[in-house]
Backbone as CSV, one residue per row, in Angstrom:
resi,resn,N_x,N_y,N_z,CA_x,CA_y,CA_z,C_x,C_y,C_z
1,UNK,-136.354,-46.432,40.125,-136.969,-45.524,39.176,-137.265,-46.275,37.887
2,UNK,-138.118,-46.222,36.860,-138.828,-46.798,36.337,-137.671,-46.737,34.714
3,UNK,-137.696,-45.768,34.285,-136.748,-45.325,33.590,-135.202,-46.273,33.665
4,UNK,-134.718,-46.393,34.789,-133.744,-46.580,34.726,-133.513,-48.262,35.153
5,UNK,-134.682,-48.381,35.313,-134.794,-50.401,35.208,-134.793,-50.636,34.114
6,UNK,-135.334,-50.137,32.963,-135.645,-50.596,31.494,-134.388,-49.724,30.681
7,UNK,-133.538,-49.296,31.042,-132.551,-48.384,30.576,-131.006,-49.561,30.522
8,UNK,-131.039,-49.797,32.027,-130.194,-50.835,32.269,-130.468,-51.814,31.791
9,UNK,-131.163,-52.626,31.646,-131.545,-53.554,31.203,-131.496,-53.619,29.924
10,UNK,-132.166,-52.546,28.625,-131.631,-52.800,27.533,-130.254,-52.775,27.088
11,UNK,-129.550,-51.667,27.908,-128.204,-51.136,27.394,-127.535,-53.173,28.019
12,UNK,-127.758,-53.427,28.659,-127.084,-54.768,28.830,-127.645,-55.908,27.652
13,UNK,-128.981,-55.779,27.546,-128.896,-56.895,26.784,-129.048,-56.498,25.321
14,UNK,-130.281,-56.009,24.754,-130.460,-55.672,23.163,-129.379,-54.558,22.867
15,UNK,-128.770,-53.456,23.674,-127.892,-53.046,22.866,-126.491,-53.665,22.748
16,UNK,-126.346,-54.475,23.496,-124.848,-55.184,23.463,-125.241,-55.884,21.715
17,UNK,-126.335,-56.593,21.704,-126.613,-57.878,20.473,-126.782,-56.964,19.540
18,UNK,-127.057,-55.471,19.854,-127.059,-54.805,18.093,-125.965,-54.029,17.734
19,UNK,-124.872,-53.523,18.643,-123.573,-53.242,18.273,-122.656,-54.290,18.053
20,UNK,-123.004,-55.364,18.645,-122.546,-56.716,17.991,-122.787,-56.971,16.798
21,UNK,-123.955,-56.523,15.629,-124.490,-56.143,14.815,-124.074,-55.476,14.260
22,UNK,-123.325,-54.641,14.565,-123.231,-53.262,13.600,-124.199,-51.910,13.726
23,UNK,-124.573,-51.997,14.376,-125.428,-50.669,14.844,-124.934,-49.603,15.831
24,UNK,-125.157,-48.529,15.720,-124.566,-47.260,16.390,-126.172,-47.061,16.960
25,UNK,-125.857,-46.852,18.581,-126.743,-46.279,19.457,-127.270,-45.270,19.848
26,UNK,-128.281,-44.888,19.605,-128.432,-43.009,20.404,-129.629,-42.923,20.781
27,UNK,-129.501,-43.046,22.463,-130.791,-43.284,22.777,-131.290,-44.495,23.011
28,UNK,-132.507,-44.363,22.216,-133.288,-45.998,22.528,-133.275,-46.386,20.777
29,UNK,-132.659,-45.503,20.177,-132.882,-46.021,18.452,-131.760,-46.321,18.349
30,UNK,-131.243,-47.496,17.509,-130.004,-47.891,16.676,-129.947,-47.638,14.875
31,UNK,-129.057,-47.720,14.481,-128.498,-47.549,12.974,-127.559,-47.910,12.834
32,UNK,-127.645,-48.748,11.156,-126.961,-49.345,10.812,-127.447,-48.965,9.299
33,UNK,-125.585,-48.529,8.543,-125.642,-47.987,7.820,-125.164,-49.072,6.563
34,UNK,-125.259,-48.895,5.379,-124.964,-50.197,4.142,-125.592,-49.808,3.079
35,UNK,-124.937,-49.735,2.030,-125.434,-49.840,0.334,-126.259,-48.745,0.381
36,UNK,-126.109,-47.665,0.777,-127.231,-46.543,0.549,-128.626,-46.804,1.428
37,UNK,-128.514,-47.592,2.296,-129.855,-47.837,3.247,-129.442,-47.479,4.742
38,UNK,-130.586,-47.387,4.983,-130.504,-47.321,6.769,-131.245,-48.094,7.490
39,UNK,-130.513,-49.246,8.161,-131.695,-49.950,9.298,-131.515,-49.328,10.199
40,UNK,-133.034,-49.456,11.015,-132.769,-48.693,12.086,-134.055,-49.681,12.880
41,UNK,-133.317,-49.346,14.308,-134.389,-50.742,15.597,-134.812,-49.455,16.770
42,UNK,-135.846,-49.168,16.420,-136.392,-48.563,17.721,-137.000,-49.016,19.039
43,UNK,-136.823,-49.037,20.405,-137.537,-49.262,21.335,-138.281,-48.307,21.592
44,UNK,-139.861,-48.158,21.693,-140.802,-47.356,21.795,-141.588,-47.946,23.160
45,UNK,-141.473,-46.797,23.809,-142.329,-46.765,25.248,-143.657,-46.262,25.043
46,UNK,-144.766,-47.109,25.243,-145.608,-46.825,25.365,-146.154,-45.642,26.108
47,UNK,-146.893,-44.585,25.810,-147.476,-43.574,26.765,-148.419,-44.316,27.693
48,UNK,-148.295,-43.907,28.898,-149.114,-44.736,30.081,-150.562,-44.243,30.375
49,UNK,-151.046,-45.700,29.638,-152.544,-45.627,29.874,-153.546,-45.375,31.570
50,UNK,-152.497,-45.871,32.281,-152.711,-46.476,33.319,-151.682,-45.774,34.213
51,UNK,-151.611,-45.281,35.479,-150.941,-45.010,36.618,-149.716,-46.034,36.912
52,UNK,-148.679,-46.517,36.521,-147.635,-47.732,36.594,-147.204,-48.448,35.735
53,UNK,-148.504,-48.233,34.944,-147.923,-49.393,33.505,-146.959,-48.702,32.050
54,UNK,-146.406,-50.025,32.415,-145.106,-49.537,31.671,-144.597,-50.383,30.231
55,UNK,-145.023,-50.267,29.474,-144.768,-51.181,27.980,-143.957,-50.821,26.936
56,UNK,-143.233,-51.211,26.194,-142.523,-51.107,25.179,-142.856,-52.119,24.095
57,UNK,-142.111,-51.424,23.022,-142.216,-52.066,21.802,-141.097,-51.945,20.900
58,UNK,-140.512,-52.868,20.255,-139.251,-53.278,19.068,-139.576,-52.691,17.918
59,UNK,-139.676,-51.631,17.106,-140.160,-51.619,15.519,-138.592,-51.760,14.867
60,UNK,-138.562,-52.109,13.318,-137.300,-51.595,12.563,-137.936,-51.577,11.683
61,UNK,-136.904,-50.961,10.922,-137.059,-50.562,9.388,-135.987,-50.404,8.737
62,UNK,-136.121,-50.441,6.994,-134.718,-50.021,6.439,-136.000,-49.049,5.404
63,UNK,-134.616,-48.025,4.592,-135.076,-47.105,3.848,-134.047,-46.384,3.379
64,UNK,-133.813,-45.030,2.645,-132.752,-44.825,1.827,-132.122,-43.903,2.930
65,UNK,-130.798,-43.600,3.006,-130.179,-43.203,3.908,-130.439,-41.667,3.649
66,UNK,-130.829,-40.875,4.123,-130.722,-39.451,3.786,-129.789,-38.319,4.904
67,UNK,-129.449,-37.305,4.669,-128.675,-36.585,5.732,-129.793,-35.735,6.259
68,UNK,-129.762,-36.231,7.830,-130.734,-35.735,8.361,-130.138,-34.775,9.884
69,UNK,-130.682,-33.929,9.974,-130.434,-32.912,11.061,-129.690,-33.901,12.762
70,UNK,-130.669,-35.000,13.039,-130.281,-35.141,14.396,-129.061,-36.568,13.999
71,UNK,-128.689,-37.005,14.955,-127.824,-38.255,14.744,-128.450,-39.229,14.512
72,UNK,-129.526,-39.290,14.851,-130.508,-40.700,14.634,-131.564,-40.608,13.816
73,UNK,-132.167,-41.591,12.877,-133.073,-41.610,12.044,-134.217,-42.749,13.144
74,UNK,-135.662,-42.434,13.154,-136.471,-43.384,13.390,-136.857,-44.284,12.389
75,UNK,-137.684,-45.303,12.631,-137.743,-46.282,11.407,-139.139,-45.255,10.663
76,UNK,-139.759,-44.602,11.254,-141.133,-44.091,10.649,-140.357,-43.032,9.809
77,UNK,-139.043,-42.208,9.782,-138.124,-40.592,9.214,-138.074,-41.613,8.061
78,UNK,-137.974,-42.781,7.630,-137.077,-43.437,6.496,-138.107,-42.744,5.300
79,UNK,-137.176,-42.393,4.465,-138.164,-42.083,3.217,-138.945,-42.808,2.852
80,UNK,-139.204,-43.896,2.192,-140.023,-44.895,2.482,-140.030,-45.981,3.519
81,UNK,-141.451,-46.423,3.142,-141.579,-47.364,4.827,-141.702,-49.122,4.260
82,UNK,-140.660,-49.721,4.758,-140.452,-51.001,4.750,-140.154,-51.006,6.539
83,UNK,-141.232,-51.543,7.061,-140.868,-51.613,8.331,-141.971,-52.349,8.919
84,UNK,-141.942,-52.415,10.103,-142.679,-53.813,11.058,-142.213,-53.715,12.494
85,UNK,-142.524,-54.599,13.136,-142.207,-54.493,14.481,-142.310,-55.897,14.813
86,UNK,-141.147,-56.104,15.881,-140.692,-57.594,16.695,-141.823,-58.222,17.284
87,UNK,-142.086,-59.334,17.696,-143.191,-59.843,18.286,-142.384,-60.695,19.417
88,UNK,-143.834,-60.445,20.334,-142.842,-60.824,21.505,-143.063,-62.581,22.066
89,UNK,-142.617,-63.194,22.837,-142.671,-64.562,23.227,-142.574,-65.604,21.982
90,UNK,-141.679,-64.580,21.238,-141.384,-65.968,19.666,-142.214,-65.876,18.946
91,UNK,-142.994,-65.370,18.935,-144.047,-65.098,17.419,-143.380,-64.757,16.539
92,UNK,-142.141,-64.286,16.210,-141.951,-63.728,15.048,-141.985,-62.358,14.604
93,UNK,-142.700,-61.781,13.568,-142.296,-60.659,12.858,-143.822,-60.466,12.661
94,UNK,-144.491,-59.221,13.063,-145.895,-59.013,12.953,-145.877,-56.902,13.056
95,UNK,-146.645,-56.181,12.482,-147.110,-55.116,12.377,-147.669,-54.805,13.692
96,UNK,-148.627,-55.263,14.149,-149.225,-54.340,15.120,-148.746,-55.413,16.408
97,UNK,-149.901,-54.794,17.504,-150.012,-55.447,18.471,-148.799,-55.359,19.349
98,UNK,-148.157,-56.606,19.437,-146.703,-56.495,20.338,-146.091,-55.938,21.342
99,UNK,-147.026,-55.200,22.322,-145.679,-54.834,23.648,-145.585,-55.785,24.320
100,UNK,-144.090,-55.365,24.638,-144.167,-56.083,26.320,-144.332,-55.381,27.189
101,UNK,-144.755,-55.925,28.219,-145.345,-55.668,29.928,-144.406,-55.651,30.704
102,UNK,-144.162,-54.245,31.090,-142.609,-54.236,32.149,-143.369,-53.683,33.354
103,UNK,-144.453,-54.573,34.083,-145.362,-53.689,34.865,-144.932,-54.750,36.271
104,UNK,-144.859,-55.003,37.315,-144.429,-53.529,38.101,-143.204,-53.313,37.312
105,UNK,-142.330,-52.276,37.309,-141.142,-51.955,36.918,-140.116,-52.054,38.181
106,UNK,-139.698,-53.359,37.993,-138.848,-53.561,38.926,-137.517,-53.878,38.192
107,UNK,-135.944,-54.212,38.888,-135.073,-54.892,37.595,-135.356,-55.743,37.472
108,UNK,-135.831,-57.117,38.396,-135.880,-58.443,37.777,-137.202,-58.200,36.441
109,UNK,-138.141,-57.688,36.517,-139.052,-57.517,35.641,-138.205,-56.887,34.033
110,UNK,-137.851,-56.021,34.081,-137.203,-55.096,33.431,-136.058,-56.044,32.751
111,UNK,-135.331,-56.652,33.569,-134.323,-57.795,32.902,-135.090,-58.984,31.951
112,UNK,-135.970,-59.296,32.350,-136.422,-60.539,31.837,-137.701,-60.289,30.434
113,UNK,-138.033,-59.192,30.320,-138.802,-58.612,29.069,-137.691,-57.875,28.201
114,UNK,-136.871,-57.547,28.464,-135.430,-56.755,27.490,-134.613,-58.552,27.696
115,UNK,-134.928,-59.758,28.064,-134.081,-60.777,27.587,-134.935,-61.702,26.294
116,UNK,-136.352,-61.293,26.981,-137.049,-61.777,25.346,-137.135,-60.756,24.536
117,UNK,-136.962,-59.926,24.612,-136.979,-58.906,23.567,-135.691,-59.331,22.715
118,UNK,-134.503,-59.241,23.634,-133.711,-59.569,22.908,-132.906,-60.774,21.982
119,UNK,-134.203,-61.635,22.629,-134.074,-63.478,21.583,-134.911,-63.148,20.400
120,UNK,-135.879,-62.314,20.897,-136.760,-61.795,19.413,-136.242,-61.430,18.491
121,UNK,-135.394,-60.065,18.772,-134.374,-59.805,17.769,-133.540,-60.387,17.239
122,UNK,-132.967,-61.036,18.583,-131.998,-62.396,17.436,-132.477,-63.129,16.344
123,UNK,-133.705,-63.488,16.588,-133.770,-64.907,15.855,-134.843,-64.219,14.732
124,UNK,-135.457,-63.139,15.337,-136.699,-62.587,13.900,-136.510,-61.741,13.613
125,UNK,-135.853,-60.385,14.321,-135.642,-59.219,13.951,-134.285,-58.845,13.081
126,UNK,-133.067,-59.399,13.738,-131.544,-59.145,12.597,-132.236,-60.048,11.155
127,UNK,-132.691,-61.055,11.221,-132.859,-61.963,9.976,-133.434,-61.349,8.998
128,UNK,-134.666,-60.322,9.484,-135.572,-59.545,8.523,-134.520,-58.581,7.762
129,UNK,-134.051,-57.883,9.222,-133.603,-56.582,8.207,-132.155,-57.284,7.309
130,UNK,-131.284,-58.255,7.881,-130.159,-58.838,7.000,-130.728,-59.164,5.484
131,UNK,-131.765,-59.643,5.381,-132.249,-60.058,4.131,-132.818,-58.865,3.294
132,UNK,-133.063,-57.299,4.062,-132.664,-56.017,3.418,-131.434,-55.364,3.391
133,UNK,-130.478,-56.093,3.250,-129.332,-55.146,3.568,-128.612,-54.502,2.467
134,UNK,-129.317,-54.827,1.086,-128.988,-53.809,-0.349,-130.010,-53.224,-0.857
135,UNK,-129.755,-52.498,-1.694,-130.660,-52.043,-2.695,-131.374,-53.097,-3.217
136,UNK,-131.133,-53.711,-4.070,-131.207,-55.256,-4.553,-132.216,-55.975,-3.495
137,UNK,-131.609,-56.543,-2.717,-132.693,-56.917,-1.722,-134.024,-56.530,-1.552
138,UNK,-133.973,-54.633,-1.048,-134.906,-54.174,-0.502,-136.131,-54.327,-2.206
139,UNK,-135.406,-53.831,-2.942,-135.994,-53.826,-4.634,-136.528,-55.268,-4.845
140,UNK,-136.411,-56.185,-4.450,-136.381,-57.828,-4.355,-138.120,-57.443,-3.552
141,UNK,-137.982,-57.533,-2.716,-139.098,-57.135,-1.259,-140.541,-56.304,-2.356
142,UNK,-140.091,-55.785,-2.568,-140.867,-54.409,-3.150,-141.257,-55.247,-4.041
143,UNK,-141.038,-55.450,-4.770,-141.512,-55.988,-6.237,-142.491,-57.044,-5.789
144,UNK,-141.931,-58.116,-4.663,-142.755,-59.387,-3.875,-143.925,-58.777,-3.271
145,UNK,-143.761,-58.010,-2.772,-145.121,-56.976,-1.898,-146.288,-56.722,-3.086
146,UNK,-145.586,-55.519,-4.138,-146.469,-54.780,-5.061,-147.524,-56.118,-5.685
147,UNK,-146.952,-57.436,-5.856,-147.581,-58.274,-6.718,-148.377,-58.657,-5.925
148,UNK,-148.434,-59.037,-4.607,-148.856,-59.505,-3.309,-150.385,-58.477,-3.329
149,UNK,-149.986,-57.542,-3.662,-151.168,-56.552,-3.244,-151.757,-55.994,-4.684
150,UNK,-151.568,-56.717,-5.953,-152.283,-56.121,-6.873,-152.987,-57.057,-7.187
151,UNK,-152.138,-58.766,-6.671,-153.392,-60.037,-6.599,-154.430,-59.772,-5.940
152,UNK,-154.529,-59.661,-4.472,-155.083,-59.079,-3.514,-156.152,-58.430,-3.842
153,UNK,-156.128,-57.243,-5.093,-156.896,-55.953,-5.289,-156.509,-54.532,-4.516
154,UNK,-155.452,-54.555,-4.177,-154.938,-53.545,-3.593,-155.147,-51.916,-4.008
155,UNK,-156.115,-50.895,-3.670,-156.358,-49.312,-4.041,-155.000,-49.092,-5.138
156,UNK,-155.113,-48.391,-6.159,-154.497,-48.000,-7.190,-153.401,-47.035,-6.652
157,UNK,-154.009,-45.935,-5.897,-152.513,-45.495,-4.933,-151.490,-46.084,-4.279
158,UNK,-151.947,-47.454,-4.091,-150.864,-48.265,-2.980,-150.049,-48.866,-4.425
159,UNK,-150.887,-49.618,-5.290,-150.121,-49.833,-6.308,-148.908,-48.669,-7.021
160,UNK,-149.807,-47.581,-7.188,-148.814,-46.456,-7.889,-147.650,-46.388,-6.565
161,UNK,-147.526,-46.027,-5.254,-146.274,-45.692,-4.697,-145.482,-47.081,-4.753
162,UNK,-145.531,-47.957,-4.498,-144.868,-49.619,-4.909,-144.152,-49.067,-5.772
163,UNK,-144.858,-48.564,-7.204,-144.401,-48.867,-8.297,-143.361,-47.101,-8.417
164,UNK,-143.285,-46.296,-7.722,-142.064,-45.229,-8.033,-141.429,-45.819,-6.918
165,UNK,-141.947,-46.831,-6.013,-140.418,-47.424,-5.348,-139.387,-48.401,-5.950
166,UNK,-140.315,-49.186,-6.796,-139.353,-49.913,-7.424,-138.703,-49.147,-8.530
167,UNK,-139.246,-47.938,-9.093,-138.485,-47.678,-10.066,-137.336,-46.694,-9.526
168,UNK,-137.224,-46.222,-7.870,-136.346,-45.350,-7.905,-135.409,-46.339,-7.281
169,UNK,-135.693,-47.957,-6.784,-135.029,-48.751,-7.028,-133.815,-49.192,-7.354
170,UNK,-134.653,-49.088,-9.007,-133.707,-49.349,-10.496,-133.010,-48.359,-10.845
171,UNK,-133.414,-46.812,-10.199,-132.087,-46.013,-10.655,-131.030,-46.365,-9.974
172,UNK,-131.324,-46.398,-8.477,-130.367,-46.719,-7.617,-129.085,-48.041,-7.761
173,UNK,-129.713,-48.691,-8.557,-128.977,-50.384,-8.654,-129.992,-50.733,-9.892
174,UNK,-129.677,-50.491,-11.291,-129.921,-51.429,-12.140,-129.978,-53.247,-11.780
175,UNK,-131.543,-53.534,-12.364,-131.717,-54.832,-12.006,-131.058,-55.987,-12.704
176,UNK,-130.384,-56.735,-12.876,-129.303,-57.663,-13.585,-130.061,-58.752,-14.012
177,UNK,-130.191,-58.427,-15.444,-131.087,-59.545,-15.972,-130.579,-60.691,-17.013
């Protein structure tokens, strides 16, 4: 069953390496809680374009921890969005694009796309979100972005939300100057 090749397979490999991590599981989303933030690593199954085909995708995110109704937060629920998604065969850390191909869905298939998935995360995905793991940090990020995108020419709205992120930021964790 299709489901339960890619089920086994993660629960063996990417969720062992993110409760090794520090992350609490539910489902196919993890969380990990710190300094008033929430990372969180979603595996997202593609809806099937196609009669068999079967794809997934890595996103995370961090954002401010809020109390929310279910046990799990997605990376898209975070009040704001600092988030991205894993890239697969070692690329790194990229926004779009990115599934992997668990097509036929067999286990050896299913094992061996949840084993690069899960070197991805090792080596590009914990590194991203570790280097958000405070206020400070994420406020660090923000500030690097907003400038990034007002060199750029970035729409005046994208500038204005940047800029009540960094300042709710600075309520959160005064910046140490």
């Amino acid at each position: 069953m299709a489901v339960d090749a890619l089920h086994v397979a993660t629960k063996a490999g990417l969720g062992k390496l993110l409760s090794s991590a520090g992350f609490r599981c539910y489902g196919v989303t993890w969380n990990r809680l710190e300094d008033g933030l929430v990372a969180v690593v979603n595996l997202q199954r593609s809806r099937q374009t196609l009669p068999g085909v079967t794809k997934f995708a890595l996103n995370i995110g961090v954002g401010f921890h809020v109390e929310q109704k279910s046990r799990s937060l997605k990376e898209w629920e975070c009040p704001f969005e600092l988030r991205t998604r894993v890239a697969q065969n070692g690329a790194g850390i990229e926004f779009s694009g990115s599934w992997w191909d668990v097509t036929p869905m067999t286990q050896s298939v299913a094992e061996a796309q949840i084993a690069d998935a899960t070197y991805c995360m090792r080596r590009y995905g914990l590194p991203w979100l570790d280097a958000r793991k405070t206020v400070a940090d994420v406020r660090k990020v923000l500030i690097d972005q907003l400038q990034r995108f007002v060199s750029n020419g970035a729409p005046q709205e994208v500038v204005d939300r940047y800029t009540r992120l960094i300042d709710r930021m600075t309520v959160l964790q005064p910046c140490a100057s």
